[in-house]
C-alpha positions in Angstrom: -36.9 -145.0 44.4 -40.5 -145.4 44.3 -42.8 -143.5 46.6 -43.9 -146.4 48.5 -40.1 -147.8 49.1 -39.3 -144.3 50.3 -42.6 -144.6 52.4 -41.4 -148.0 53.5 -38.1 -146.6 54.6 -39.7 -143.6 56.8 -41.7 -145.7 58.7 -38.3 -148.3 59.4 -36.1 -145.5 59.9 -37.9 -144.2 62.7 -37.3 -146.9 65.5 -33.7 -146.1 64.1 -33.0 -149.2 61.8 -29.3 -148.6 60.7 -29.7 -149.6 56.8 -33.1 -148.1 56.6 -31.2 -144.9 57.9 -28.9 -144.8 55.2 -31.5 -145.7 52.7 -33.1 -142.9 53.4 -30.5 -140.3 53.7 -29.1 -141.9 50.1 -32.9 -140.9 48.8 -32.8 -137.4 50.1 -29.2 -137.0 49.2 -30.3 -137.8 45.2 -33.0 -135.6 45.7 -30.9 -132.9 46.2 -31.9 -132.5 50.2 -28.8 -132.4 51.4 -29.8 -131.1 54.6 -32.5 -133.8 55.1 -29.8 -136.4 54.0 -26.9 -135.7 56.7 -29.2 -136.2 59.7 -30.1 -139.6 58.4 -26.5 -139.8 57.2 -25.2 -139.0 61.0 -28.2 -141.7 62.7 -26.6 -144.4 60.5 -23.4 -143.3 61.1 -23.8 -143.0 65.1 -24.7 -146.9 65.6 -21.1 -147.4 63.3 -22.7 -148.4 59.9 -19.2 -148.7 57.7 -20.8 -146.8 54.3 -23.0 -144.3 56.5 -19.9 -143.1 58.1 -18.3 -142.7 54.7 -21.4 -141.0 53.7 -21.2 -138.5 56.7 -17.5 -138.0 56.3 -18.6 -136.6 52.6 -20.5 -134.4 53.8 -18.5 -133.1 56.0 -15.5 -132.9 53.5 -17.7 -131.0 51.0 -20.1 -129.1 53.4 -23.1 -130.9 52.2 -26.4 -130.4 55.1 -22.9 -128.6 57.2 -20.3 -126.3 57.6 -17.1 -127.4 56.3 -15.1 -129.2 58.9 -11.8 -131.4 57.8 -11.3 -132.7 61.5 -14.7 -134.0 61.6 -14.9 -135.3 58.3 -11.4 -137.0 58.6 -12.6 -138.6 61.8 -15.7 -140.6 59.8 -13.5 -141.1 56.8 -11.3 -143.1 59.6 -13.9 -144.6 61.1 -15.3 -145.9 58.0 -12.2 -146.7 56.6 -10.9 -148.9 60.0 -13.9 -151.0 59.2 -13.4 -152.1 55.8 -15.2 -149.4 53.6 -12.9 -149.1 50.0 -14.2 -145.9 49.2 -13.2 -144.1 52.4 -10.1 -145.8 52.0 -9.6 -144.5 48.6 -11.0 -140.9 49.9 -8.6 -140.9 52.7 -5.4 -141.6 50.2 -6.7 -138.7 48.1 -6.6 -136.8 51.1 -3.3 -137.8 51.5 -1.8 -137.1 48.4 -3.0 -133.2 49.0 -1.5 -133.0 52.2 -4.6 -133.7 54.4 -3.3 -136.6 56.5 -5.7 -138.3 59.2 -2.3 -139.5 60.9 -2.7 -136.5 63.6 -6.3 -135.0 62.4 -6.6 -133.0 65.7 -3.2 -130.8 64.5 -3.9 -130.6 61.0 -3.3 -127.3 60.4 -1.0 -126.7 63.2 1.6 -125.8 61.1 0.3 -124.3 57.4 1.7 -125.7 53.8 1.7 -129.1 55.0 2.8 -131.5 51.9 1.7 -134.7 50.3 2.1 -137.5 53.1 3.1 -140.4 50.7 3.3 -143.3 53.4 -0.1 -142.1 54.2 -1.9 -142.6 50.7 -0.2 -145.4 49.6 -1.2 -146.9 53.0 -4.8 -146.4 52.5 -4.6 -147.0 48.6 -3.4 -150.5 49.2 -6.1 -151.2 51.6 -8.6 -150.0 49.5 -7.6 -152.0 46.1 -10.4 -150.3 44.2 -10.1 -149.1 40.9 -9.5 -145.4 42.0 -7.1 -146.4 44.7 -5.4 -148.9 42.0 -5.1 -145.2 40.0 -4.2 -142.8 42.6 -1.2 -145.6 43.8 -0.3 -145.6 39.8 0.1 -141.8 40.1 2.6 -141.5 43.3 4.6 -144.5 41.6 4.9 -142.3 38.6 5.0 -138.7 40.0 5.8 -138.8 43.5 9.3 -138.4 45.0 11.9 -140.0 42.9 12.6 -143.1 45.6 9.0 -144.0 45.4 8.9 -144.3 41.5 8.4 -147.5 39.8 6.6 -147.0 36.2 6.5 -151.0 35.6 4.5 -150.9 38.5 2.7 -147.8 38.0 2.1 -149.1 34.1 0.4 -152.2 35.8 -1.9 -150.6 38.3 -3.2 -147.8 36.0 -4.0 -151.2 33.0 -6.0 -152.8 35.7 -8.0 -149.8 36.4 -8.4 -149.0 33.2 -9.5 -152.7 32.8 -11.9 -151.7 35.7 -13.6 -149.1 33.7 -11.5 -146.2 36.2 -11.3 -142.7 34.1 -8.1 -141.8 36.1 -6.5 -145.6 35.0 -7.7 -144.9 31.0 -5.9 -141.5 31.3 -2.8 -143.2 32.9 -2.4 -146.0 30.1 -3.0 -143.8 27.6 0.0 -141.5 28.8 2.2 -144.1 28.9 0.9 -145.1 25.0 1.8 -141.4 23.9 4.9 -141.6 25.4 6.1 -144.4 23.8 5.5 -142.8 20.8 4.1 -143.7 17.5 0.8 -143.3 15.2 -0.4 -146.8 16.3 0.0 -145.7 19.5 -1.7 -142.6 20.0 -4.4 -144.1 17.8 -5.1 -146.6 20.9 -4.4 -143.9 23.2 -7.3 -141.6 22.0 -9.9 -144.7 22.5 -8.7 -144.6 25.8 -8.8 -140.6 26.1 -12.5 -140.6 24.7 -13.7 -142.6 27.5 -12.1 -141.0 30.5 -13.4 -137.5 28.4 -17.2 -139.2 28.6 -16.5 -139.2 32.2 -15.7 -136.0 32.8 -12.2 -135.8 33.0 -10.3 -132.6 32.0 -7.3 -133.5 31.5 -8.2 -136.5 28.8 -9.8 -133.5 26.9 -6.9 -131.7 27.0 -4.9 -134.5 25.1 -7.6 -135.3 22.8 -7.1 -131.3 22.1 -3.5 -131.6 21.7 -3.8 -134.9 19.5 -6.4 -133.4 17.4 -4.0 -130.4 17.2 -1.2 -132.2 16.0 -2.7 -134.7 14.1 -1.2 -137.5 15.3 -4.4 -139.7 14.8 -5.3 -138.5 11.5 -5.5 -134.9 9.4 -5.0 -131.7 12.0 -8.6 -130.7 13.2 -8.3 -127.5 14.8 -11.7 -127.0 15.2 -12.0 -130.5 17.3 -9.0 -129.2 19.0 -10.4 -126.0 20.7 -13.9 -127.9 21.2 -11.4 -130.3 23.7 -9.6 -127.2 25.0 -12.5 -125.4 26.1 -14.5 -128.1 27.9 -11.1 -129.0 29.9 -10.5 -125.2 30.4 -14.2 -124.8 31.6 -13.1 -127.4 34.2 -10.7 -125.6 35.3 -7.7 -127.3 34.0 -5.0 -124.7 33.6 -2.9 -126.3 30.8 -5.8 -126.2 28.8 -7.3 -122.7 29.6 -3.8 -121.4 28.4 -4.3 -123.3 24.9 -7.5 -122.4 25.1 -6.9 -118.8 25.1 -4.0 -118.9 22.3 -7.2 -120.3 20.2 -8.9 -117.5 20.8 -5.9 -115.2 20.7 -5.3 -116.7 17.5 -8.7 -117.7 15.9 -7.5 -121.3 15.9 -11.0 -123.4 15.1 -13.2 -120.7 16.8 -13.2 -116.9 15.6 -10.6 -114.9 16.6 -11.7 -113.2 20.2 -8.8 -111.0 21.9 -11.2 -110.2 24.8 -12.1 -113.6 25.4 -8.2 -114.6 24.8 -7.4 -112.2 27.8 -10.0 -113.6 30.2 -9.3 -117.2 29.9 -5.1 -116.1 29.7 -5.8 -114.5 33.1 -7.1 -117.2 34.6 -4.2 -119.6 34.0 -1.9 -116.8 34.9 -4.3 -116.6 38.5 -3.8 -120.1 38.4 0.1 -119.8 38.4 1.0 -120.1 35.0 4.0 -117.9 33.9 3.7 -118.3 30.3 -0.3 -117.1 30.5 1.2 -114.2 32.9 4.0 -113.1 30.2 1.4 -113.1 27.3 -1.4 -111.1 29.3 1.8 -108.4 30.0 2.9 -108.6 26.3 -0.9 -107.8 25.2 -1.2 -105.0 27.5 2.8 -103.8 26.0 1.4 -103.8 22.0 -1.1 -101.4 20.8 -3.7 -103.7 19.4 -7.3 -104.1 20.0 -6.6 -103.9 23.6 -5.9 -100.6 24.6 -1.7 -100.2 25.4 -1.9 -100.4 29.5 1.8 -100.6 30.5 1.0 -100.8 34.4 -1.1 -103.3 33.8 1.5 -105.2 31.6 4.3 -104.5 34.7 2.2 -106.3 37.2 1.7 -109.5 35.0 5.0 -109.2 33.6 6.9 -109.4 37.3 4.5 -112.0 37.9 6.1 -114.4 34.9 9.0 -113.0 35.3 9.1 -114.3 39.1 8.1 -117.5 37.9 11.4 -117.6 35.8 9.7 -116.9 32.4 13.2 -115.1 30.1 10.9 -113.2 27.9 9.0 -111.4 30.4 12.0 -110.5 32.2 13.2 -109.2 29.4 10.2 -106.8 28.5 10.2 -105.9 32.3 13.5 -104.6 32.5 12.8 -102.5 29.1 9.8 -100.6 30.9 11.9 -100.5 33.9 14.6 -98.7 31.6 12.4 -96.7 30.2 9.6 -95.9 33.3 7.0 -97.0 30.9 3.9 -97.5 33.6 6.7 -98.0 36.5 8.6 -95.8 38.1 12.1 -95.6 36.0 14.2 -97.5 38.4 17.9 -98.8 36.3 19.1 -100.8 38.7 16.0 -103.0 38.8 15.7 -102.9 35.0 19.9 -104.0 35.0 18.7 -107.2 37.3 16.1 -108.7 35.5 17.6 -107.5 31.7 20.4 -109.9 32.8 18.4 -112.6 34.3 17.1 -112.5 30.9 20.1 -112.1 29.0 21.8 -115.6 31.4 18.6 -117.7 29.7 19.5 -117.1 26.6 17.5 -113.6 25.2 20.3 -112.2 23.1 18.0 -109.4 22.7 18.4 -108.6 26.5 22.3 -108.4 26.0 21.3 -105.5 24.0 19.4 -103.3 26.0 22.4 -104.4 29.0 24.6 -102.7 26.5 22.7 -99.5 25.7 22.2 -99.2 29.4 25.9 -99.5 30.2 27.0 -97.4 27.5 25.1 -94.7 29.4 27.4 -95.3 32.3 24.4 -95.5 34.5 24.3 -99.3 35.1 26.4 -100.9 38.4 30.2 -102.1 37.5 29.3 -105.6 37.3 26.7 -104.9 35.0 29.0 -102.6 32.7 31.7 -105.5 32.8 29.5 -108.2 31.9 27.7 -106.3 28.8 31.9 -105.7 27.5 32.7 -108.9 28.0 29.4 -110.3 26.3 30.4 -107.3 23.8 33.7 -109.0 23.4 32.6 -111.9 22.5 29.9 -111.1 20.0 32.8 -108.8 18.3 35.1 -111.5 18.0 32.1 -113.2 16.5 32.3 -110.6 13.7 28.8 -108.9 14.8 29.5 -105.7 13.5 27.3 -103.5 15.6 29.1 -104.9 18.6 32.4 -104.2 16.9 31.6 -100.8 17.2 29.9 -100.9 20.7 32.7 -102.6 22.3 35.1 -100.3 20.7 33.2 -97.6 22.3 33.9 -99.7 25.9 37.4 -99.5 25.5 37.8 -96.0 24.4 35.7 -94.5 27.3 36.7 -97.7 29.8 33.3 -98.5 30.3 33.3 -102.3 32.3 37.4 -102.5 30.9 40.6 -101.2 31.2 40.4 -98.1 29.0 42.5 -99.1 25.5 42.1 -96.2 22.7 44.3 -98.1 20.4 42.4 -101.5 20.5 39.1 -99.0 20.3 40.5 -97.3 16.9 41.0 -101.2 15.9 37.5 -102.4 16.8 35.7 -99.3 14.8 38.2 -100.4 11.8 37.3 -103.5 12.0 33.3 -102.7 12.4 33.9 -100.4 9.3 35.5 -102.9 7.2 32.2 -105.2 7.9 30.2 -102.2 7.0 28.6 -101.1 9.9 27.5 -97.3 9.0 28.5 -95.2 12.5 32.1 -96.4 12.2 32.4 -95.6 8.5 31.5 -92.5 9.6 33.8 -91.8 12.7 36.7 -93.2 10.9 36.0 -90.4 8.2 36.0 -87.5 10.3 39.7 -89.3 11.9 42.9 -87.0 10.7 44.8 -89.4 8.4 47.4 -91.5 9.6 
């Protein structure tokens, strides 16, 4: 704005002219005067103009020229939104869909953890009909509870905000294109991707990563891929700080950086990610370039291993067995080795069996590694031919049996497994 329209709208504002008001606030707000622009935001806003209200509820929301304050911002959003503004319609469906709800703004955060109010957004999304709203509708039809789904729907809204030029629609079409599968498909799907990307969207450079990656569109770029990766992961987009950082950890299109690896591995694993919390354990486990740190490697290792992550339960209850940067504690090592060993880490069975051979693990423990024992025997695992023979001749998890024992190490001996050879040749002949 020119210095004489922003002269032009002083002089208007100051007899309190609603639009010149807002005309002015919207100058000082692009100048960066966000203190300057909410007192001509809140004189607009006062005498009820729709967008100045909108404008004031922003900077409320985002603590613009204020303090933060969701009641009051909620209560210009609404006022805004009652009379006819789409964008605080579309701002209060956000809201919605993060569990900030202007149906009671006054008890908000009466109770703590409140969810997604669905009725809420779509409410305000249908009223709105703007590109965004069209988007966010597109996204409760296709992730929200599983009554509200309807993906022909969903597939229709996000093509007519993607239509409307909408970031969040091209990202939503372009989904749907990759998982329907195909090269001609993804092919359409990264035109789509590119342009949500030039608008800032993470999560369209994360799948222009992962399709540059794969190479679905054309020959693998890995290089292309980690350029994607880290501007999504700069973001703040977990998914992509955690491929991010297997770039690094790797050297994967950027030099190979196990410092840098850590840091951005850590931050998805901040962020809640248990695979990024398992890895960060595991590199604090190995003695590599980062010095071995097996406290640290505990704390990041429960942390996956809370989240359900196998492997990190696994490698928790093996410094729990051993009292490698924990306290040695077998009873805590016995319940996440087996949590482990129930998601399928044969490798956990192992270290179950070791620990109940010592007869220090709990009965149900001792009975499930002989029955898992039993089974791998009867598999014709040799080692566990042995092992389980050992079970029944010391009746360690079953019934003590010294002549199905001597048959189990004969049987382990006959598939060559060394220590039964050798027990079997120190046996008197019979």
């Amino acid at each position: 704005m020119s210095g004489a329209h922003l002269w032009l709208n002083r002089m208007l504002a100051v007899p309190g002219v609603p639009a010149a008001c807002l005309a002015r606030a919207t100058t000082l707000a692009e100048r960066g005067d966000d203190f300057g622009a909410f007192r001509w935001f809140s004189r607009a806003a006062r005498v009820g103009l729709p967008e100045a209200c909108y404008r004031l509820g922003r900077c409320y929301l985002l603590g613009l020229g204020v303090p933060p304050g969701i009641n009051e911002a909620l209560r210009w959003l609404r006022r805004a939104a009652e009379s006819g503004d789409a964008a605080a319609r579309a701002q209060l469906g956000s809201l919605a869909l993060q569990g900030v709800t202007d149906r009671d703004p006054g008890a908000l955060f009466d109770v703590p953890g409140a969810g997604p109010d669905y009725d809420r957004a779509e409410y305000w999304c249908r009223l709105a009909g703007t590109a965004e709203a069209k988007a966010l509708h597109a996204f409760i039809l296709t992730e929200g509870p599983a009554g509200r789904r309807d993906q022909a729907a969903a597939d229709t809204l996000y093509q007519q905000a993607a239509d409307a030029g909408w970031p969040g629609g091209q990202l939503g079409v372009a989904t749907r294109l990759l998982r329907q599968g195909g090269q001609a498909n993804a092919e359409r799907a990264a035109v789509l991707l590119r342009a949500a990307a030039a608008a800032g969207l993470a999560t369209a450079h994360h799948l222009l990563g992962v399709l540059a990656e794969s190479g679905a569109v054309g020959a693998a770029d890995v290089t292309a891929a980690a350029t994607h990766y880290k501007l999504a992961a700069v973001a703040g987009y977990v998914p992509a700080q955690v491929r991010y950082g297997f770039a690094m950890l790797l050297g994967r299109g950027i030099p190979r950086d196990l410092f840098g690896a850590e840091t951005w591995l850590r931050r998805a694993a901040l962020a809640g990610d248990a695979h990024a919390s398992a890895v960060v354990g595991y590199l604090y486990v190995r003695d590599d370039e980062l010095p071995p740190n097996h406290g640290e490697a505990a704390i990041w290792l429960r942390r996956a291993a809370e989240a359900g992550h196998p492997g990190a339960a696994r490698t928790l209850g093996r410094l729990l067995l051993l009292g490698a940067g924990v306290p040695r504690d077998l009873a805590d090592a016995a319940h996440w080795l087996r949590l482990a060993a129930e998601a399928g880490e044969r490798s956990a069975w192992t270290d179950l069996v070791r620990l109940a051979l010592t007869r220090q693990a709990g009965d149900a423990d001792r009975a499930e590694a002989a029955q898992w024992l039993r089974a791998e025997a009867a598999a014709g695992d040799p080692a566990a031919r042995f092992d389980y023979a050992l079970c029944l001749a010391q009746g360690i998890g079953v019934e003590r049996d010294e002549p199905a024992a001597l048959d189990w190490v004969r049987r382990s001996a006959i598939a060559g497994h060394s220590e039964a050879i050798a027990m079997l040749a120190q046996l008197p002949a019979t």
